[in-house]
Every structure is written in structure tokens, then in C-alpha cells.
C-alpha positions in Angstrom: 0.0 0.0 0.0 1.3 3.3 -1.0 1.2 6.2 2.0 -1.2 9.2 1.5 2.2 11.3 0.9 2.7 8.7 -2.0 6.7 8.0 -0.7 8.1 4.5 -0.9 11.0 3.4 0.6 12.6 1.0 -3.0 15.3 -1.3 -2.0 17.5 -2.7 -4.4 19.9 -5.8 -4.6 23.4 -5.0 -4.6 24.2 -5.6 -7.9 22.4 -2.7 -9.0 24.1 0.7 -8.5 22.6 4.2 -6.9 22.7 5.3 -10.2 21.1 2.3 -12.4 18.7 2.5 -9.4 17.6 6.2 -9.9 16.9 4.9 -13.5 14.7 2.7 -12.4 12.4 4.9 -10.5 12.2 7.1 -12.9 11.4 4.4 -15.5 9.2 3.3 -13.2 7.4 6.7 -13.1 8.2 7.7 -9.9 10.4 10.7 -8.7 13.8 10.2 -6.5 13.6 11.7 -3.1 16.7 10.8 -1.6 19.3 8.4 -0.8 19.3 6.7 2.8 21.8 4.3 3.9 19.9 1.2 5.8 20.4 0.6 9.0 21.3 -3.2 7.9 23.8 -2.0 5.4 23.4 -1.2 1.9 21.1 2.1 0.2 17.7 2.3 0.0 15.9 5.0 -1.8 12.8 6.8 -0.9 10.8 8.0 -3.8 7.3 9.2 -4.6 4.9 7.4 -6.4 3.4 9.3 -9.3 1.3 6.9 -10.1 -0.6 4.2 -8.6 1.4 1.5 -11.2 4.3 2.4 -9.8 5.3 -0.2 -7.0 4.4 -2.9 -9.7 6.6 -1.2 -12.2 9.5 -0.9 -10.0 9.8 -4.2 -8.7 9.7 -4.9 -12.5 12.8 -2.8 -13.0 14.6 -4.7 -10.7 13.4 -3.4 -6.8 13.4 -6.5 -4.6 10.7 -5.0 -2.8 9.0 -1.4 -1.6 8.0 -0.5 1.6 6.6 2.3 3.5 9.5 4.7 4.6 7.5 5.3 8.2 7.4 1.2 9.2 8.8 0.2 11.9 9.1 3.9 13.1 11.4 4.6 9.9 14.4 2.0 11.9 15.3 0.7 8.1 16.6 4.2 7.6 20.0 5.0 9.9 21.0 8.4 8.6 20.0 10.8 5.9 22.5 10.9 2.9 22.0 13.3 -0.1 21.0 12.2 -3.6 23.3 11.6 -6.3 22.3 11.7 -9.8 
């Protein structure tokens, strides 16, 4: 379920890159946020979902999975890093 603000935390495998990732939202029809570092290692981004395709889209461009950025009290997210592109 996407959040009323229409953000999505997107993880990735490793094997894609921050930047291959951005793609991928965007492809996906969504719009980078920023970049956060997990708190179990690795990135995850947080985007916005322009449309309400979009969590189906991204896992088809390679997401292992989306989840709301506020779960869990936001404790996937350690610190706040900026966004490359």
C-alpha cells in the first residue's frame, strides 16, 4: 500500500548501482527523493509514487521490494545521505 504522501522506501539488490537504481524509479514513473543508507547496510531510496502502477513497475525494474519509509518507526533508515544523480 502506497502512504497518503505517495513515498516509498525501494530497496535494491546490490548488484544494482545508486545510479542504475535512480533509472529505475524514474522508469518506473516515480520521482527520486533521496538516498538513505539502511540501517542493515546497503542504500535504500525513498521516492514518490506518481502513479498508482508504480510499485508494480519498480519491482519490474529490478526493486526487490517497496515498503513504507514510516514502518517500523522509519528503523530501516539509519541516517540521511544526499542524492546523487
Amino acid at each position: 500500500m502506497i502512504p497518503a504522501d505517495g513515498q516509498m522506501a525501494v530497496i535494491f539488490p546490490s548488484a544494482i548501482d545508486d545510479n542504475q537504481a535512480f533509472l529505475a524509479i524514474v522508469a518506473a514513473g516515480g520521482s527520486p527523493i533521496r538516498l538513505e543508507q539502511s540501517a542493515l547496510g546497503g542504500d535504500i531510496w525513498v521516492a514518490k509514487a506518481d502513479s498508482p502502477d508504480f510499485r508494480t513497475a519498480v519491482l519490474h525494474y529490478g526493486a526487490l521490494m517497496t515498503v513504507n519509509p514510516y514502518a517500523f518507526g522509519g528503523c530501516l533508515l539509519s541516517r540521511n545521505r544526499a542524492a546523487r544523480s
